[in-house]
N, C-alpha and C positions, 0 to 999 in steps of 0.2 A: 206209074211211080210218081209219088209228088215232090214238088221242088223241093222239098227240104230231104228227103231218103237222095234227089240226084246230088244235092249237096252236098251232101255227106260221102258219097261214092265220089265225088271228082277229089274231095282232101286227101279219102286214103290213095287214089293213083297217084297223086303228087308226092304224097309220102312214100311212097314204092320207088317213084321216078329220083326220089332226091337219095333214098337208101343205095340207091342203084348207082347213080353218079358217086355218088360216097366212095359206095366199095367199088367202085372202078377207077378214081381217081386214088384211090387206096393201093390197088393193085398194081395201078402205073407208078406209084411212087415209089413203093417195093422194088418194081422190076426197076426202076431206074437206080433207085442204092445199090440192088445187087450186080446190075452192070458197073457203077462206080467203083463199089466194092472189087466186083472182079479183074475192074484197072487196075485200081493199085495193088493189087494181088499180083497181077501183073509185073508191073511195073516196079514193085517192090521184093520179086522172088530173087533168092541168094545171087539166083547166073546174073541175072541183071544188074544187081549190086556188085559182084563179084567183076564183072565185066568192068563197070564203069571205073571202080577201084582199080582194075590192072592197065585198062586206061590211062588214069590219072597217073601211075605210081610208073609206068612206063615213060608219059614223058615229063616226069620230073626227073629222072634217072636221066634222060639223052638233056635235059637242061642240065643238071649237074656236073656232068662230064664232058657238055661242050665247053661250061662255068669253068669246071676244073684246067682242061688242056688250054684253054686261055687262060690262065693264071699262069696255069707252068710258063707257057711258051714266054706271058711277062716277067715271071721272074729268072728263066733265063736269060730274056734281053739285058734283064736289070743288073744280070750277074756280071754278062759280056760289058755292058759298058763300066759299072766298078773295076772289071779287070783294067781295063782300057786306061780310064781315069789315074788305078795304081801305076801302072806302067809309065805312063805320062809325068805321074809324078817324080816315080824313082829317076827316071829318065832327067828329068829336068835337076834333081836332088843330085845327081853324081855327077853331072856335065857341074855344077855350080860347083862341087868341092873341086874338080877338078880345074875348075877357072877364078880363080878367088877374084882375081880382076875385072872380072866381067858383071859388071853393074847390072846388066839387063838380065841374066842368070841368075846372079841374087835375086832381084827380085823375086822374076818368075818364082823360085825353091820357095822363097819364104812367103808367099802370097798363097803356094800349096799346102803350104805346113802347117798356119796360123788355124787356119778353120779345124784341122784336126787335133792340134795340141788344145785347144778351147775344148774339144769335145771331150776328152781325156782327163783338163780339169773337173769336168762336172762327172767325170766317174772317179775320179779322189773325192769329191765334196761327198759322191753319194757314199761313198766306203763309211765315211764317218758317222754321216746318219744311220747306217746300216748297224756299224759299231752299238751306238747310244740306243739302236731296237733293239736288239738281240740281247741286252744286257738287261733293260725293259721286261721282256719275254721270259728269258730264266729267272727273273726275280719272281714275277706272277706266275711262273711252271714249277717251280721250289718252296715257294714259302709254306710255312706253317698256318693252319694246324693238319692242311692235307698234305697226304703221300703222293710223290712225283706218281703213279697210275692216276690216284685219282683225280690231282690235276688236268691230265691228259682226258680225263670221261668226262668230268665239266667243263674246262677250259679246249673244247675242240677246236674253237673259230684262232685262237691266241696257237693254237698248236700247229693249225692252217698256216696261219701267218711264217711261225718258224721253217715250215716247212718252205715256202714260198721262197724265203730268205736264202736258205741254204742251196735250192734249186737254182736260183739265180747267181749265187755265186761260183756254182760249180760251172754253169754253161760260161759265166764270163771267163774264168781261168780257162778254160780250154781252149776257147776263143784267142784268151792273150797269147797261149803257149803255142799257136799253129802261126801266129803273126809275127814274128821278128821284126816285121815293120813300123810295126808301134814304138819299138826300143830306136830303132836307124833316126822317124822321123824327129823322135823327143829330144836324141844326143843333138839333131843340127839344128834344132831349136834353139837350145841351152849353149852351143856352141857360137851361132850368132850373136846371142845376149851380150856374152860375155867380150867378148869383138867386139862390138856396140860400146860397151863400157870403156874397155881401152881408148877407145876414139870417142869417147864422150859422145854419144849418138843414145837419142832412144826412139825405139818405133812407136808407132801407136798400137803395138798390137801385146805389150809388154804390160800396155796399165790392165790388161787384165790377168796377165800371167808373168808377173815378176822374178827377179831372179829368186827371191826368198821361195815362194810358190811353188818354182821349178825344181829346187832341193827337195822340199819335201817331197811332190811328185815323181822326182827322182829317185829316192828311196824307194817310196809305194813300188813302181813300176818295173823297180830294179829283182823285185823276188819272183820267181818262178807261177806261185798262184797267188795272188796279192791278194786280190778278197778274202780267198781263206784262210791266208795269214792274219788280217785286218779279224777274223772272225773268232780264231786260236785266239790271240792273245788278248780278244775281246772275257772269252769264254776264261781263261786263264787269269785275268784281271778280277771277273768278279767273284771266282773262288777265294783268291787273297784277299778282296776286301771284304767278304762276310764270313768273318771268323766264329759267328754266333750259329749259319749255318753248315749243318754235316756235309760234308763232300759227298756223302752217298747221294744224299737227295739230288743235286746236279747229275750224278754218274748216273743214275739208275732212272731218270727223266732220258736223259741222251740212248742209254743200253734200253728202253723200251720202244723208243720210235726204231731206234735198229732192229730191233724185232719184229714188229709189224709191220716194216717195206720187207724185211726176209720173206716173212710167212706170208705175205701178199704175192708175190714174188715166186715162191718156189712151189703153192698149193695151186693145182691146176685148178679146182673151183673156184677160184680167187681171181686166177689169174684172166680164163677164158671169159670173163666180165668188162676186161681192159676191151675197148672199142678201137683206140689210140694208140698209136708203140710210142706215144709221147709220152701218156700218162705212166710205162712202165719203166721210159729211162726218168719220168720224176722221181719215182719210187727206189731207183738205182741209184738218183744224183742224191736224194735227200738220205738214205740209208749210207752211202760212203762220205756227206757230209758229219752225220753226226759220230761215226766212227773216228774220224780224223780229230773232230771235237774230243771223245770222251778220251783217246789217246794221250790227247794234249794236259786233260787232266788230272786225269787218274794215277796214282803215285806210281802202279805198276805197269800202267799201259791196255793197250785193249787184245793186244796179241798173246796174254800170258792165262795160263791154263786157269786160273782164278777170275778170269773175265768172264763177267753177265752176258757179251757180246758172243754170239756163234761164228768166229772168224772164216772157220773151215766152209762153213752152208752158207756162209754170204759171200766169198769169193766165186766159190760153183756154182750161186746164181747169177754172179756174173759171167763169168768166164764158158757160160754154158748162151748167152746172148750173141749177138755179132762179132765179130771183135774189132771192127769199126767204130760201134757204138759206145765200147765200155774201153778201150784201150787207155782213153785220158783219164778214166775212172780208179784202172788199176793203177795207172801212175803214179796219179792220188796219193793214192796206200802206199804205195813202194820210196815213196822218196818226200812225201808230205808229213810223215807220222814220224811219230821222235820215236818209239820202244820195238819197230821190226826187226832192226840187229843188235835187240837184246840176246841174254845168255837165255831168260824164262820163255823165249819166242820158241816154240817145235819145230822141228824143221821141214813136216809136213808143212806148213804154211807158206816158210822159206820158199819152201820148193813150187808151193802154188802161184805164189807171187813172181815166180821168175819166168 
């Protein structure tokens, strides 16, 4: 063989040996994807995922609910020492009337008292703002050239608001009507004042709640639900002063939001949605809000058989609730509304209402 045929025979072994490396280094690279592959096959099958998920979702549940029983247990403590604090106060409040004399009792009372009558101002100041929005809001939920629905399907966020409005003033009047103590602390306020005056004396605690201040706050606080008074005669106000606009268009804005917390409310596809039994007494407080509203209205009332409002099916979604929960709701109705012991009132209603 001569050199140049061996020559030729050593290139093509090389080219064999390097084909060869090739597809062997080919075939280890294969097999190693498909062991990677078969980890995350692995590692990635449902149980595993499924696993790791009920894992995770497990102990976020035992943090939630350790979360939760520490809250409670806080705002129990938080409950027991307000109770404490009231007691302490009434305590110190009745020993002072009971000792007019006693300088160091005065004090005390009216060193309890001052922080809380400042608090009370700033829920009058907020009524008024509250007033000057909600007259805002039925302007923009009525005007021309939309119809109070179609209002309501453009202006959602403004109707949000109203609602927000009315929920807030239902849970405050409930709040004031289970408190008698709000009434006790404000008379011995207004009682020292006026003592004070006699004996030319003023505290310092008067230049922010004067005796003028104290009248008017004394009115406010004198009616049974104040905010929603404050809200009536808001709602009642801007009827009379827009004589250009129809009263329907108010009535029939107010008798549509009462229909859609009803039918929210009373259709179990609607309802089984609620996550929250907050979200269903919103739905309860802002539905017997605008009832009380369109009452306050309407020439004939919302209880009379020509009313937009379904009196009958909105009581019996209440009254079919706790009765812890809607108890202040039906009060509401029973003694807040001007047209219930009309002659056009049914007496099925009478009678649901009692």
């Amino acid at each position: 063989m001569t050199e140049k045929e061996k020559c030729e025979v050593d290139r093509d072994t090389q080219r064999e040996n390097g084909r060869g490396r090739k597809s062997e280094s080919r075939s280890l690279h294969q097999s190693q994807r498909k062991a990677e592959s078969g980890n995350q096959c692995y590692r990635g099958t449902p149980y595993i995922a499924q696993s790791r998920a009920n894992l995770g979702f497990t102990h976020s549940n035992n943090f939630t609910k350790q979360r939760g029983r520490g809250q409670e247990e806080e705002e129990r403590t938080g409950e027991k020492r307000l109770r404490i604090k009231e007691e302490v106060k009434h305590s110190q409040e009745k020993r002072a009337i009971q000792n007019p004399g006693d300088l160091a009792l005065q004090e005390k009372a009216w060193n309890a008292v001052c922080p809380l009558v400042a608090k009370l101002k700033r829920f009058y100041e907020f009524s008024l703002r509250l007033e000057n929005a909600l007259r805002s809001l039925l302007e923009a939920l009525t005007s021309p050239p939309y119809a109070p629905m179609q209002h309501l399907e453009r202006e959602q966020a403004l109707a949000k608001q109203f609602a927000e409005i009315l929920h807030f003033t239902l849970s405050f009047d409930e709040l004031k009507m289970t408190n008698p103590a709000i009434q006790n602390d404000f008379s011995y306020y207004r009682r020292t004042i006026s003592r004070n005056r006699l004996n030319n004396q003023q505290l310092e605690a008067e230049n922010e709640v004067n005796n003028e201040m104290a009248n008017r706050m004394s009115l406010f606080y004198a009616e049974a639900t104040p905010m929603l008074k404050t809200l009536s005669n808001a709602t009642t106000k801007f009827v009379s002063e827009n004589k250009t606009l129809p009263i329907e268009d108010t009535t029939d804005c107010l008798s549509t939001m009462a229909c859609v917390c009803r039918v929210m409310l009373e259709t179990p596809e609607y309802r089984c949605r609620f996550t929250n039994t907050d979200t269903m007494l919103f739905c309860m407080r802002v539905m017997v809000g605008v009832i009380i509203l369109y009452d306050h209205v309407h020439p004939v009332g919302a209880f009379a058989k020509t009313s937009k409002i379904d009196m009958k099916g909105c009581i019996k979604v209440l009254k079919e609730q706790p009765s812890n929960s809607v108890e202040g709701l039906l009060n509401a109705l029973r003694y807040t509304t001007r047209h219930l012991n009309d002659d056009s009132t049914s007496k099925q209603i009478r009678a649901l209402l009692q």
